[in-house]
C-alpha positions in Angstrom: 14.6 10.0 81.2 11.1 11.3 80.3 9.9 11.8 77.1 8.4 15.8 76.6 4.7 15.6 74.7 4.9 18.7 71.8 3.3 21.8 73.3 0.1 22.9 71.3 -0.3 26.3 73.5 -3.9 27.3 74.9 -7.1 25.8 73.5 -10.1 26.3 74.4 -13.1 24.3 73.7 -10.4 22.0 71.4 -9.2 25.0 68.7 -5.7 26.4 68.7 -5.1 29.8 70.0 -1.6 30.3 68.7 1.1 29.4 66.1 2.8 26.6 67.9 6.2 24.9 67.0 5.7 21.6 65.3 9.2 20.7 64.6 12.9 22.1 64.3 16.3 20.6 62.5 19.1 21.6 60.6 20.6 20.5 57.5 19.3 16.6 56.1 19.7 15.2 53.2 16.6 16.1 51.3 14.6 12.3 51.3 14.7 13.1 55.0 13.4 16.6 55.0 10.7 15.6 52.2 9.3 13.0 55.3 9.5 16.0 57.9 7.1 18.3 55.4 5.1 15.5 55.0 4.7 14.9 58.5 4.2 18.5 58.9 1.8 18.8 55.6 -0.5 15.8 57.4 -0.8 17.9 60.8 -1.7 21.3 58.4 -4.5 18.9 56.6 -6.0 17.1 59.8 -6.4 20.7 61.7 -9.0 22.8 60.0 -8.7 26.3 59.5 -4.8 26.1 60.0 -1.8 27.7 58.3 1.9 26.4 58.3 4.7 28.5 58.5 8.4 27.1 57.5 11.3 29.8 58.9 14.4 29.2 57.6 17.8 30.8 59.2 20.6 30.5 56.8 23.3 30.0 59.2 26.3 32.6 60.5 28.3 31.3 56.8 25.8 31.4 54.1 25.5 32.1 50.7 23.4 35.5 50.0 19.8 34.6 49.5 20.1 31.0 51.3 17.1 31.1 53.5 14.9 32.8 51.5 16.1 29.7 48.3 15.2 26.9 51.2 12.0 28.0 52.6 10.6 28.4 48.9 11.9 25.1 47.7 9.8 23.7 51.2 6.7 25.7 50.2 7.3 24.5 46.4 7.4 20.9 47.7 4.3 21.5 49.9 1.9 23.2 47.2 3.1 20.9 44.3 3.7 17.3 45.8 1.6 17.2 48.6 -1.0 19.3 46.9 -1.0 22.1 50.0 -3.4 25.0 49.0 -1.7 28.2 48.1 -1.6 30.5 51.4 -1.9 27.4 53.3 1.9 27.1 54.0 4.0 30.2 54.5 7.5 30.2 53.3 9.4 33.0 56.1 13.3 34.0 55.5 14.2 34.0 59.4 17.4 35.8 59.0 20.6 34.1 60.2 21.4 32.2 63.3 24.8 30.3 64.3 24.0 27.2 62.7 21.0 26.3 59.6 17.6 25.4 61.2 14.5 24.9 59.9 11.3 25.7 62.2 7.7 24.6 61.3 4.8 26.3 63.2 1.4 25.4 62.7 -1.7 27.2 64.0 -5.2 29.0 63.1 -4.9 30.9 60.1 -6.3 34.0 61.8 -3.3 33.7 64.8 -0.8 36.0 64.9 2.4 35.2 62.7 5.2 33.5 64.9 8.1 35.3 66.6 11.6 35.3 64.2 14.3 34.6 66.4 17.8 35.4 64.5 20.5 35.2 66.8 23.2 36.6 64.6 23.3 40.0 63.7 23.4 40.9 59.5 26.7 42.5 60.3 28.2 39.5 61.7 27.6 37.0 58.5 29.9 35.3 56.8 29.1 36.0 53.1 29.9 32.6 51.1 31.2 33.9 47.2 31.1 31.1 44.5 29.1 30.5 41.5 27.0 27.9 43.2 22.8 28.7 43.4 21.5 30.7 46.2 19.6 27.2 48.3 22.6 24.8 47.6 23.1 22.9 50.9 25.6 24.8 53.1 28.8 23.6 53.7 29.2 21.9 56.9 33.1 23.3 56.2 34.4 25.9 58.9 
């Protein structure tokens, strides 16, 4: 088995051309997400000149407003416990793919944003109805 090294697209002379992917999971319980932002937080702060970006896809059940909830939670945790500068992390609604995910890009703050990649259609959501708050964990429930 061989172990596959993070790919931090073209460099030249040591600086990052592009927004790569610096990590990518679904739902955790939240002391284990806090030490993936950190992690992620650490990289932002040891790179110069770089932005994150945290996309969230609610998944194809969500509850309206899901992603959009979780990414600014992330950012809120980000700017306010690991004192990220404001417009240093950028909190992205990704739209909705067949299961939650959670993608964390890092690159040069003058990069181009990257890509969304929903892979379920608005039409095709399962709206979830209940007087729970938009960014409460989804169900893992059919």
């Amino acid at each position: 088995m061989s172990i596959m090294k993070p790919s931090w697209g073209v460099m030249v002379c040591g600086l990052r051309l592009s927004q790569q992917k610096f990590d990518e999971y679904g739902v955790l319980r939240w002391e284990d997400e806090k030490a993936r932002l950190d992690n992620f937080a650490s990289q932002i702060k040891n790179e110069s000149g770089t932005v994150g970006y945290l996309i969230v896809y609610a998944g194809r059940r969500a509850r309206a407003g899901e992603a959009r909830a979780w990414a600014n939670r992330g950012k809120e945790y980000l700017e306010g416990h690991r004192k990220m500068a404001v417009g240093q992390v950028i909190a992205v609604d990704g739209g909705h793919r067949e299961d939650f995910t959670i993608e964390l890009f890092v690159g040069p703050i003058d990069a181009p944003s990257p890509a969304l990649t929903p892979t379920v259609q608005a039409r095709e959501v399962e709206l979830i109805y209940d007087q729970e708050k938009p960014g409460k964990r989804p169900s893992l429930k059919p």
